[in-house]
C-alpha positions as CSV (number, residue, x, y, z in Angstrom):
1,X,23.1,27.4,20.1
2,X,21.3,26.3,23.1
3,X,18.0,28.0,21.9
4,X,17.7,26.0,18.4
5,X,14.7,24.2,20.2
6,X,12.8,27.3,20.6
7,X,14.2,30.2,18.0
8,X,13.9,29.6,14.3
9,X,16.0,29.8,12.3
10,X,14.1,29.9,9.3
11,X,16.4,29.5,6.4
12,X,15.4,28.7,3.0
13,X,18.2,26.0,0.9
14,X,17.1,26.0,-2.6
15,X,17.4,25.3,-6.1
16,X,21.2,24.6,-5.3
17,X,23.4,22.1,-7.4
18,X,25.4,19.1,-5.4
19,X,27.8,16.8,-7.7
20,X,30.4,14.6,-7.2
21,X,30.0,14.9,-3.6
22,X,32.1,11.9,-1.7
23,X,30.1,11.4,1.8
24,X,27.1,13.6,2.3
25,X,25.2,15.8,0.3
26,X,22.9,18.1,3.1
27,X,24.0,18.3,7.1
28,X,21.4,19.7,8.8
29,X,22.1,19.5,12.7
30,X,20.4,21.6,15.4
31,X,18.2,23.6,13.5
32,X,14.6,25.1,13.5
33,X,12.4,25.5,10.6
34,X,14.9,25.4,7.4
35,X,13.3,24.6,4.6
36,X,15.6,23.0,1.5
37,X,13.7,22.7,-1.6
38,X,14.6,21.6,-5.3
39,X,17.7,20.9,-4.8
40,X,19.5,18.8,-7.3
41,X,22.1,15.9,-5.5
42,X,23.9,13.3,-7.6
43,X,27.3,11.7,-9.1
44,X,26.1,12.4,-12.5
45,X,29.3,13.8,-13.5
46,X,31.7,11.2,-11.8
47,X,32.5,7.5,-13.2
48,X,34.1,4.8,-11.8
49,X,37.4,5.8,-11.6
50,X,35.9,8.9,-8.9
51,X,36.5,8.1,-5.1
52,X,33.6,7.7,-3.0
53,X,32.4,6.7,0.3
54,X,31.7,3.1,0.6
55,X,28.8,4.9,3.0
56,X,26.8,7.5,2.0
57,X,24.3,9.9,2.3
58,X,21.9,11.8,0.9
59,X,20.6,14.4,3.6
60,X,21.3,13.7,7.1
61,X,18.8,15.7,9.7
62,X,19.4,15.7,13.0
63,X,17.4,17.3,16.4
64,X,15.4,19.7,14.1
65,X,12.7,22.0,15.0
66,X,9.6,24.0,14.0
67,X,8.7,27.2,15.7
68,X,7.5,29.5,13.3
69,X,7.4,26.9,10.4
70,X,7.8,23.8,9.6
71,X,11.1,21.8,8.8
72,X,10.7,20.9,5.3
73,X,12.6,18.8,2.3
74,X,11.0,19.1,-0.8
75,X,11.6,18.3,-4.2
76,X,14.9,17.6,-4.4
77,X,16.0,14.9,-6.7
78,X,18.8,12.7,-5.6
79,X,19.9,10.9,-8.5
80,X,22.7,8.6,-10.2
81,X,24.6,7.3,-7.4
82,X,27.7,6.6,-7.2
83,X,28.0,7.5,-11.1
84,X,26.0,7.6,-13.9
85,X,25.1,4.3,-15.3
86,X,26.5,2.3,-12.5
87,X,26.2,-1.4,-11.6
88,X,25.2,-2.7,-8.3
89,X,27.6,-5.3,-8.9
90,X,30.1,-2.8,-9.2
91,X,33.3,-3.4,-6.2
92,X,35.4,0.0,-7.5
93,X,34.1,3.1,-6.3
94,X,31.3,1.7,-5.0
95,X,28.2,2.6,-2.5
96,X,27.9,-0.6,0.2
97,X,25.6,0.8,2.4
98,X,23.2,3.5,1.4
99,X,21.2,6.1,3.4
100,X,18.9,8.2,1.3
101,X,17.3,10.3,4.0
102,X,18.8,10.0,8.1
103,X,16.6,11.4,10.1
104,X,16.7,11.2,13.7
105,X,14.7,13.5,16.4
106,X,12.8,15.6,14.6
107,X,10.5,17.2,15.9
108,X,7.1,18.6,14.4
109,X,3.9,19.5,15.4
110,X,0.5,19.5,13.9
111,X,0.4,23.0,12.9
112,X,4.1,22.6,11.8
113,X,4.9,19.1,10.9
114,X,8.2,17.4,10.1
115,X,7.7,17.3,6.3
116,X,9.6,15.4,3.5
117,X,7.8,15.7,0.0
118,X,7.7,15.3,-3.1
119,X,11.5,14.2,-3.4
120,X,12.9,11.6,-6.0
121,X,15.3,9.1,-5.4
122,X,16.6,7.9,-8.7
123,X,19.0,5.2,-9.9
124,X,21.2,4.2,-6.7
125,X,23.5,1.7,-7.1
126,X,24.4,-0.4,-3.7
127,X,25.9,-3.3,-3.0
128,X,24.8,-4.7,0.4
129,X,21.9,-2.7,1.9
130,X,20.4,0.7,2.1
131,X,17.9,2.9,3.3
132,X,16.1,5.0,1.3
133,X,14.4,6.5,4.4
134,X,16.1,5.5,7.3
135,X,14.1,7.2,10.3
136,X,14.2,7.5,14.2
137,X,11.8,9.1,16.5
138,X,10.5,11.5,14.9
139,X,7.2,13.3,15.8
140,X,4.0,14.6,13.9
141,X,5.7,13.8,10.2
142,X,4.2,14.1,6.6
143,X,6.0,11.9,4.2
144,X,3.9,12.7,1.4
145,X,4.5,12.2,-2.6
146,X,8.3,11.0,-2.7
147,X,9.6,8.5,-5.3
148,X,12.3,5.6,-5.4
149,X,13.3,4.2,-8.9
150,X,15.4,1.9,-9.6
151,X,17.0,1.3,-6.4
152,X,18.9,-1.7,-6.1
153,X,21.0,-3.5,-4.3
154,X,23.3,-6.5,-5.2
155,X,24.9,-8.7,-2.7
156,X,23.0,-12.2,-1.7
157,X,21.7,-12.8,1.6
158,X,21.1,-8.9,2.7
159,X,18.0,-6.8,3.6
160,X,16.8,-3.6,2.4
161,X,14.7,-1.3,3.5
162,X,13.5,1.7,1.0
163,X,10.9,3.0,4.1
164,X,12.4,2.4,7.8
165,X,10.8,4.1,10.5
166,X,11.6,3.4,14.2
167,X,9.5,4.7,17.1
168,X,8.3,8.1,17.2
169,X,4.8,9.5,16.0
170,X,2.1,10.7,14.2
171,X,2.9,9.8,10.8
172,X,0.6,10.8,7.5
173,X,2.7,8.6,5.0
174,X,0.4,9.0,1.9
175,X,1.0,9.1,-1.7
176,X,4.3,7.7,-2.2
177,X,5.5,5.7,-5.2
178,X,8.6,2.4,-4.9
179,X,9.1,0.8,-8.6
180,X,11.2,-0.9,-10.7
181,X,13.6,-1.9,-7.7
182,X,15.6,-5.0,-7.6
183,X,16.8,-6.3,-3.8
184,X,19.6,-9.2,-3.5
185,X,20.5,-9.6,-7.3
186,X,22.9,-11.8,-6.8
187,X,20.6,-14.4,-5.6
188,X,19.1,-14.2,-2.4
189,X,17.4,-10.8,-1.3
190,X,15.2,-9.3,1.6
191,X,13.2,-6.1,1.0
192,X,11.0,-4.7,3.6
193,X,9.1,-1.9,1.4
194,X,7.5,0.3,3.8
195,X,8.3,-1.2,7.7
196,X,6.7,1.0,10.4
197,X,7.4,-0.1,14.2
198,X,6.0,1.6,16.8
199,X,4.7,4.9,15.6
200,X,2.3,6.4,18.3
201,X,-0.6,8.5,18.2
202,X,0.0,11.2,20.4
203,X,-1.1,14.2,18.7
204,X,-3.2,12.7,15.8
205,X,-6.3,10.3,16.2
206,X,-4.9,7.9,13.7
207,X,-1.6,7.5,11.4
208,X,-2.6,7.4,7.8
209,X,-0.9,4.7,4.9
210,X,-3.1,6.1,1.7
211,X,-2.4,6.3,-1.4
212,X,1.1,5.1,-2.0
213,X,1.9,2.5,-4.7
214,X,4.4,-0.1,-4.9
215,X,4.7,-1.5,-8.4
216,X,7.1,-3.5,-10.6
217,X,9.9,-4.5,-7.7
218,X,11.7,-7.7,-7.3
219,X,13.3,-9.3,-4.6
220,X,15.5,-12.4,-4.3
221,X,13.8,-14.2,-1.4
222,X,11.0,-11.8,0.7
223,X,9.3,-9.3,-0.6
224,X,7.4,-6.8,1.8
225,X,5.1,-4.3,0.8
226,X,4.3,-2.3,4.1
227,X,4.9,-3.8,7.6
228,X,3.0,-2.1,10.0
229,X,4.0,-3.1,14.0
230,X,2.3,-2.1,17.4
231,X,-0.1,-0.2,19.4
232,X,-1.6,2.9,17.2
233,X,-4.3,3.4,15.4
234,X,-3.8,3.3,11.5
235,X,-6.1,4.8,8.2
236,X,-4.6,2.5,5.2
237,X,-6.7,3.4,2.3
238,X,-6.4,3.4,-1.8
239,X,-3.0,1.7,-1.6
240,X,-1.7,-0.1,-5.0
241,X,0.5,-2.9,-4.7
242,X,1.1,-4.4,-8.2
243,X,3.4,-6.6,-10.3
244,X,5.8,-7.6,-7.5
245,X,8.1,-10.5,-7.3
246,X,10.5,-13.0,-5.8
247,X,13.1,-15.3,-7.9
248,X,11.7,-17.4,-10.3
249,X,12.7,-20.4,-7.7
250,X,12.3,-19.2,-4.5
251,X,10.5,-16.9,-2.3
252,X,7.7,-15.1,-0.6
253,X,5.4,-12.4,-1.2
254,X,4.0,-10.6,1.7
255,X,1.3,-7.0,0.8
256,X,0.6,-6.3,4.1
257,X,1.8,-7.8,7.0
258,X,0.4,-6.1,10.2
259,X,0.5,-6.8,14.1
260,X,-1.0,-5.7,17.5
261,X,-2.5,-2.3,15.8
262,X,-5.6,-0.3,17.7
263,X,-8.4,0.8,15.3
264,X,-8.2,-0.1,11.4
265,X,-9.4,0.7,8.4
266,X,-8.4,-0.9,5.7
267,X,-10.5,0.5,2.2
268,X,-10.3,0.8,-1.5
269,X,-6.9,-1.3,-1.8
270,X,-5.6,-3.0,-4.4
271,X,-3.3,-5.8,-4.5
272,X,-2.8,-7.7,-7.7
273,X,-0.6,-10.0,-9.8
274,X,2.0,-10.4,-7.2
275,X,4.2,-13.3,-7.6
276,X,5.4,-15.3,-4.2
277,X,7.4,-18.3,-5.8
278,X,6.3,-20.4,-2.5
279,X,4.0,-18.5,-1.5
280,X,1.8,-15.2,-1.5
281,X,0.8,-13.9,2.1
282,X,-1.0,-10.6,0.9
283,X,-2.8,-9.6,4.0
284,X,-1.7,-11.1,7.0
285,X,-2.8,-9.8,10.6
286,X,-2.3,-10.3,14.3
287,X,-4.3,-8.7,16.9
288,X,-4.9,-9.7,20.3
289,X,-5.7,-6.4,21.3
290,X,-9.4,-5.8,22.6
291,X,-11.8,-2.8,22.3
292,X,-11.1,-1.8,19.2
293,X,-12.2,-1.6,15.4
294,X,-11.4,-3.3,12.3
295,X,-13.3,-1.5,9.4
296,X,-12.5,-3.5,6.1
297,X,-13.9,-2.2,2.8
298,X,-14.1,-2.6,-0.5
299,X,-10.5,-4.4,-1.4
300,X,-9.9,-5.9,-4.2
301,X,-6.9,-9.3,-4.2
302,X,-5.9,-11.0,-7.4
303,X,-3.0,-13.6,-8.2
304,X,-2.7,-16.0,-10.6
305,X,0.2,-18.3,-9.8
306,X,0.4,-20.5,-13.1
307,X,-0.1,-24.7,-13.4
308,X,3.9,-24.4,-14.0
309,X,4.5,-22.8,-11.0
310,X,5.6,-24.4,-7.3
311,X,3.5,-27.2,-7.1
312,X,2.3,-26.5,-3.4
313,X,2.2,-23.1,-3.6
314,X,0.7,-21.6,-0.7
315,X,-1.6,-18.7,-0.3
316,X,-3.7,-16.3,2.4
317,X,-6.1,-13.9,0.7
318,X,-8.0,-12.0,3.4
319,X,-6.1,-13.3,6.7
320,X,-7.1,-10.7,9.7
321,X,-7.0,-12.2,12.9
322,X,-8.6,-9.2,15.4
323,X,-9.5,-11.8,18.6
324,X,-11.5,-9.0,20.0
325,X,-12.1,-6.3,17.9
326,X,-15.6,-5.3,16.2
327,X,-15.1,-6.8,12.7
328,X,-16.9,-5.0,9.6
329,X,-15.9,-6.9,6.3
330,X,-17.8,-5.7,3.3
331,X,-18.2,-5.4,-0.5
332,X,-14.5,-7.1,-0.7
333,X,-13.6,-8.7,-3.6
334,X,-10.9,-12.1,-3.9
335,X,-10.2,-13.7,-7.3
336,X,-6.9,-16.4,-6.7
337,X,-5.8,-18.8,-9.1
338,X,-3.2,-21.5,-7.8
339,X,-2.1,-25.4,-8.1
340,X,-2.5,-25.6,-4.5
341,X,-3.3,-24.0,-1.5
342,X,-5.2,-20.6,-0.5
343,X,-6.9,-19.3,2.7
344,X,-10.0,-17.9,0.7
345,X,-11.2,-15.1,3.9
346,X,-10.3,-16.5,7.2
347,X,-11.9,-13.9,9.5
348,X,-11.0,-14.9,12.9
349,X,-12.2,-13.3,16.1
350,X,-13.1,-15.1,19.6
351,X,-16.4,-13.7,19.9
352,X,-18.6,-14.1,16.6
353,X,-20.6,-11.9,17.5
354,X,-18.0,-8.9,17.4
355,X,-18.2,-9.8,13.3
356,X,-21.0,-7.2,13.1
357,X,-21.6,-7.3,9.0
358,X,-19.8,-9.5,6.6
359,X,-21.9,-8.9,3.5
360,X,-21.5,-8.1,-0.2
361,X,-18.6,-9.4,-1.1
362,X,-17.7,-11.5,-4.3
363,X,-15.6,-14.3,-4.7
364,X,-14.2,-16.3,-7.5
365,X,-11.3,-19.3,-6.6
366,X,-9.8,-21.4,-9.1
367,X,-7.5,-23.1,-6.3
368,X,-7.9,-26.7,-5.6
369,X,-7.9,-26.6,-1.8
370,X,-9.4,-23.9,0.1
371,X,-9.7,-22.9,4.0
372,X,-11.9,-20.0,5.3
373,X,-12.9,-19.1,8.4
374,X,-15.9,-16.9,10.4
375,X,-15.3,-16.1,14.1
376,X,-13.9,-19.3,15.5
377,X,-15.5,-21.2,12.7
378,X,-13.7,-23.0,9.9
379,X,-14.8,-24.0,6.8
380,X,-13.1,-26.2,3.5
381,X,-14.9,-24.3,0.6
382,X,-16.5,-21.3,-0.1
383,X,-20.1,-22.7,0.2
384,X,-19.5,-23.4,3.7
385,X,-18.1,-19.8,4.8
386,X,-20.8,-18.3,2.6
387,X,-23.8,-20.7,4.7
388,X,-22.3,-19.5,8.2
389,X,-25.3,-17.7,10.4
390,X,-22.7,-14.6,10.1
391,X,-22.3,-14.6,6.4
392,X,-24.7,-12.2,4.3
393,X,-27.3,-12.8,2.3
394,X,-25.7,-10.7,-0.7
395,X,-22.1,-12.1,-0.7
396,X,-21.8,-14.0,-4.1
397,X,-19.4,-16.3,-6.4
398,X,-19.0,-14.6,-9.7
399,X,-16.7,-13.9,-12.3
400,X,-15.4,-10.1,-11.9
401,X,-14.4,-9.9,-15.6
402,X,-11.8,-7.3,-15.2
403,X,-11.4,-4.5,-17.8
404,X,-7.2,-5.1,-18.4
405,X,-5.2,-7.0,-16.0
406,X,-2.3,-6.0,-17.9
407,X,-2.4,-2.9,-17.3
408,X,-3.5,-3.2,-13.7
409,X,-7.1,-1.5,-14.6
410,X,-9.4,-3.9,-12.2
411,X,-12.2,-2.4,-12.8
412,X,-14.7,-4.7,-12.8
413,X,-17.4,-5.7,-16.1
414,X,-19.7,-7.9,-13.7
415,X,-23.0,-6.4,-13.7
416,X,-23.6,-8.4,-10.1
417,X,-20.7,-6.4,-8.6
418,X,-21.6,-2.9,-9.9
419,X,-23.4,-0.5,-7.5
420,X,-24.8,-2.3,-4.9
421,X,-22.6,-1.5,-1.8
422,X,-23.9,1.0,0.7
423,X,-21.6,4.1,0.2
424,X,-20.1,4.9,3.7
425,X,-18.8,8.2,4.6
426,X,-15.2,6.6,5.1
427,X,-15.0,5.0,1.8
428,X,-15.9,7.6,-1.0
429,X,-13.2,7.4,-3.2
430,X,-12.0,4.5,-4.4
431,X,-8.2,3.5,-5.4
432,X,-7.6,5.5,-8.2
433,X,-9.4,8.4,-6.1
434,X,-12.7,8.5,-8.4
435,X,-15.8,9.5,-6.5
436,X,-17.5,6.5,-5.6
437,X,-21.3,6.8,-6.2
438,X,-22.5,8.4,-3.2
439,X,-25.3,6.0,-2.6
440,X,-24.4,2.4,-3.5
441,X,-21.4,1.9,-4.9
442,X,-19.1,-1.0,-6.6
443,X,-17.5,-3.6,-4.9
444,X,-14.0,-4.0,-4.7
445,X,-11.2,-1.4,-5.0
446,X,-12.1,0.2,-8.4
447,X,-15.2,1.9,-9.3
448,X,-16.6,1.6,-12.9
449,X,-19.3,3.3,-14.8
450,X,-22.6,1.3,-15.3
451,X,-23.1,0.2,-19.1
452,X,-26.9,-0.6,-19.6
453,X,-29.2,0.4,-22.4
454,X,-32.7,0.5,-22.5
455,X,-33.4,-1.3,-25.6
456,X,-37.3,-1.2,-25.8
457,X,-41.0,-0.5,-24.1
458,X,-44.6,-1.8,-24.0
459,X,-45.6,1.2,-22.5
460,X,-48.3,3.1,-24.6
461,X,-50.6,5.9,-23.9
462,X,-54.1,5.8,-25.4
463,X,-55.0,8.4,-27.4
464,X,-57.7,9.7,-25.0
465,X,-57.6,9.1,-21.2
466,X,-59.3,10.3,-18.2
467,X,-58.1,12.1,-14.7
468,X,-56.5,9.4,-12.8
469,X,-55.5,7.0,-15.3
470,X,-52.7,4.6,-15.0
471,X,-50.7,1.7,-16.7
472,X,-51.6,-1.6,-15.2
473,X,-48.7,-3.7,-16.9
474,X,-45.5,-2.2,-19.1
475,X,-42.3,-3.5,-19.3
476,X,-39.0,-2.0,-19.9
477,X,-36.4,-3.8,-21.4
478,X,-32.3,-3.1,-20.6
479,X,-29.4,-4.4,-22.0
480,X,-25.9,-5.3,-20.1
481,X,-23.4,-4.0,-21.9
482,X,-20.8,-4.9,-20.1
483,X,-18.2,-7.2,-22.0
């Protein structure tokens, strides 16, 4: 009716079983505050001998609402698509193009957001492209705690997106998990992970990226973790982006590739043991815009591209180019291993001075040629960047001697890295989201527990002594325990 902008409707979907369905599983057009929740959606029961759209969707919300509550899609699991145990590759009863969640013009607020949560996508089978989230401007959105496993799609020479999000605003996207995907199988592949363009602030100071984790995908040429394009102000904090690849003879790796944002902060991330086969771009920034912040914190990069790899392999650790922006770039950590090429931390901004502390941060390069940069300053080797007028007294080269890279646990064992960055109120948990110690804590994006021993003493006391008497000279003796 003509009053769905204004009149709930308030209806609660849930707990309902979908199967076998052929084009769409949810249709949820003109509508104010229903709620679907723990639904179950999948082909489970079909096989390749079911028809099925060669398009298909998932839920499809449209000009949605939220008077009295907010629009909400939670917990469903959407699963096993087109059939159980289907191939990308498949051509019969098959899923070309995919569309987990279309949203268009929905409409939120802050005391009633637009919220999607805690829903799992699970084994969807697609041959060209898909979108896991495919939304358009939306407004005041929480896209919190959803999952896609094992999504892939087959055909060469195509792009994916799991994350698409196109204008709108307001967006808290924050504890969200993509893994064990595969994008272009058949060769060449494009996947944009999470690719944000133009989300506003309008009703919120800042849009958050916290928390998510992208681990374990592959892609056949680019792989993306989050894009995040034009003018807003964004919190991306205690992000993991681990054990992503490209073909084992092509490709690039990108982490985060960011341009022409307002205020950042950028804290507590972690990005390690990606795999580029020509290169790995894991931060890469553009920002011309002036009168702004950039606030970067305790991150922690790793690769380790092996002697056998691309022999001119090409690399940017820390790239953020904010021409006018206040810089803050502290207790950061970089360990890169490569055959060729890697822009160590090339912190570029017109006026030096605007670089107000670069401080405490360790590095440790095992890459034969090396470019960094300080305001408008170049350098060819760490030495250099660490002698500029702007560089700290505390930053330092050092082995960080991590706990089990395997496993992704980058904690550090370096006594020299443990507990000596000022704890700021912005950055008090780290990646994992443990406390941080609340008055100097560890560099980098992990926080470990100090592992010292007092071993001995020359203190004594004599057996008599007088009001006032003191120890001139005692010594107490600790052992580093750390491995």
């Amino acid at each position: 009716t003509s009053s769905y902008s204004t009149v709930g409707d308030d209806n609660n979907i849930t707990s309902n079983t979908i199967q076998n369905y052929y084009y769409g599983a949810i249709w949820n057009y003109y509508t104010n505050g229903n709620q679907f929740i723990s639904n179950d959606i999948s082909r489970s029961n079909a096989n390749s001998s079911s028809a099925v759209s060669t398009s298909l969707y998932g839920i499809y919300s449209y000009y949605t609402y939220g008077t009295n509550r907010s629009t909400i899609y939670r917990s469903n699991n959407i699963h096993d698509l087109p059939y159980l145990n289907a191939s990308s590759s498949s051509t019969t009863n098959y899923i070309a193009y995919w569309y987990g969640l279309y949203a268009y013009y929905n409409y939120g607020t802050t005391t009633y957001p637009f919220t999607v949560d805690k829903n799992t996508f699970k084994n969807v089978m697609v041959y060209y492209y898909g979108y896991t989230f495919y939304m358009y401007y939306d407004y005041v959105v929480n896209l919190t705690g959803n999952t896609i496993d094992n999504f892939r799609c087959y055909a060469s020479g195509y792009t994916c997106y799991p994350m698409y999000v196109n204008y709108g605003s307001d967006y808290n996207v924050t504890g969200n998990t993509m893994m064990n995907s595969k994008f272009g199988e058949a060769g060449t592949g494009y996947c944009y992970g999470w690719y944000m363009y133009y989300i506003y602030n309008t009703y919120r100071s800042a849009n958050l990226f916290e928390d998510n984790v992208i681990k374990d995908n592959w892609s056949g040429y680019y792989f993306y973790g989050a894009q995040i394009w034009y003018y807003s102000s964004w919190k991306i904090n205690r992000n993991q982006i681990l054990r992503n690849t490209t073909a084992t003879n092509q490709g690039y790796f990108y982490g985060f590739y960011m341009y022409y944002y307002y205020n950042m902060e950028f804290t507590s991330n972690l990005i390690a043991d990606n795999f580029g086969y020509y290169g790995n771009y894991n931060i890469y920034t553009y920002n011309p815009n002036s009168g702004y912040s950039t606030d970067i914190r305790q991150n922690t990069l790793h690769y380790n591209i092996p002697s056998t790899g691309y022999t001119y392999h090409f690399a940017y650790g820390y790239l953020f180019q904010d021409y006018y922006a206040t810089t803050n770039f502290v207790g950061n950590v970089g360990d890169y291993t490569s055959p060729y090429y890697v822009y160590g931390a090339y912190i570029y901004n017109t006026t030096p001075t605007n670089i107000k502390e670069c401080d405490r941060n360790t590095f440790y390069i095992n890459v034969p040629n090396q470019y960094w940069a300080l305001g408008t300053t170049g350098y060819s080797s760490y030495g250099g960047w660490r002698g500029d007028s702007r560089s700290g007294p505390n930053n330092r080269y050092d082995n960080p001697a991590w706990v089990k890279t395997s496993t992704g646990d980058f904690r550090s064992n370096c006594f020299e890295m443990s507990n000596n960055v000022p704890t700021v109120s912005n950055v008090t948990k780290d990646a994992w989201s443990v406390a941080r110690n609340v008055v100097k804590s560890d560099r980098g994006a992990l926080e470990n527990v100090m592992d010292a021993s007092a071993v001995s003493t020359d203190f004594t006391v004599p057996s008599s002594v007088c009001a006032g008497w003191q120890a001139t000279t005692s010594n107490i003796y600790v052992k580093n325990n750390f491995a």
